[in-house]
Every structure is written in C-alpha cells, then in structure tokens.
C-alpha distance (Angstrom), angle and dihedral (degrees) to the residues before:
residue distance angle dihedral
X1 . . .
X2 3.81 . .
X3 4.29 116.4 .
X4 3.28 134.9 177.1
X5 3.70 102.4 -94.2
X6 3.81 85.9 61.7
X7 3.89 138.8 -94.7
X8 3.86 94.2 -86.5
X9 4.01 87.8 62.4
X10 4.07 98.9 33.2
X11 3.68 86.9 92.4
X12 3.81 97.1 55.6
X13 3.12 97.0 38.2
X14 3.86 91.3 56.6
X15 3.75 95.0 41.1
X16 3.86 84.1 56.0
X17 3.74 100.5 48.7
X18 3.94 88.6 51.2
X19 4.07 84.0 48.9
X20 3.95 92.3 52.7
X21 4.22 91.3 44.8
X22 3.86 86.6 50.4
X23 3.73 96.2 45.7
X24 3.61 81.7 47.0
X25 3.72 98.1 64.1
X26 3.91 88.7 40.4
X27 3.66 83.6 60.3
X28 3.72 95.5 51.3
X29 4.36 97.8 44.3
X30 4.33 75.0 57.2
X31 3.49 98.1 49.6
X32 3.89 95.3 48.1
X33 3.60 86.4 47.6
X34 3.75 101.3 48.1
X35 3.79 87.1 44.4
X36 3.91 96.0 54.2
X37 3.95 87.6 43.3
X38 3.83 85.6 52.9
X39 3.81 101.8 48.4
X40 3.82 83.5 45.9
X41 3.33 99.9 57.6
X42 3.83 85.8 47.1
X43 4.11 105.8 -92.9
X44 4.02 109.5 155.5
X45 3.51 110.7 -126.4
X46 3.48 86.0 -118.7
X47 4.14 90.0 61.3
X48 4.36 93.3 47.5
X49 3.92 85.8 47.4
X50 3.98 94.7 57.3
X51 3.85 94.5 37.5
X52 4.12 89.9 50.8
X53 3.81 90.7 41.6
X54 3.97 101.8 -113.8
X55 4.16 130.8 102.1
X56 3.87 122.5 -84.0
X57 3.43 86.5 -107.1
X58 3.98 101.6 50.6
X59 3.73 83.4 51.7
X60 3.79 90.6 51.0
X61 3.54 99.5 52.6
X62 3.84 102.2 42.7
X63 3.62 89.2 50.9
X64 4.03 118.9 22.2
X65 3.62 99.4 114.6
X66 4.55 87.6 50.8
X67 3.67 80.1 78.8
C-alpha cells in the first residue's frame, strides 16, 4: 500500500493506526467498567459525566442500562 509519507514508513504508519484503534477499544471496555463501578457505588450520572468530561446527559445515554 503506497501513502504519502512514503513506502519505507507505510508499514509503521499502519501498524500504528491499528495500535491507536485497539487502544481505543481498551479504552472503552474501561470506561464502561469504571462507569458501572461508579453508579454502583452511588455516583449520579451527573457526577461520572463531569469527572469524564461529557454532559449528564451524554453520560446517561451511552450508559443507562450499565446500571
């Protein structure tokens, strides 16, 4: 596969796109846990949204059925 950084870096840069979207799922199986932990040990959604950076509501509606 040829890019535009060059044949001689196509490989890395592939190997480290496939690293970021697996690092990227890691990051979500953590989330869901961490939120379902949370709301168990009684966080308001409203608490888990501000400490992960998104609304109550985003929060809410990614994750209402964790718990």
């Amino acid at each position: 596969m040829k890019t535009a950084v060059g044949a001689d870096d196509g490989d890395n840069v592939l190997q480290e796109l496939v690293a970021v979207a697996e690092a990227k799922k890691e990051l979500a199986r953590r989330e869901e846990i961490a939120v379902r932990k949370a709301r168990n040990s009684g966080l308001k959604w409203g608490e888990i949204g501000t400490l992960l950076g998104v609304t109550k509501q985003t929060i809410h509606r990614k994750y209402r059925k964790a718990g």
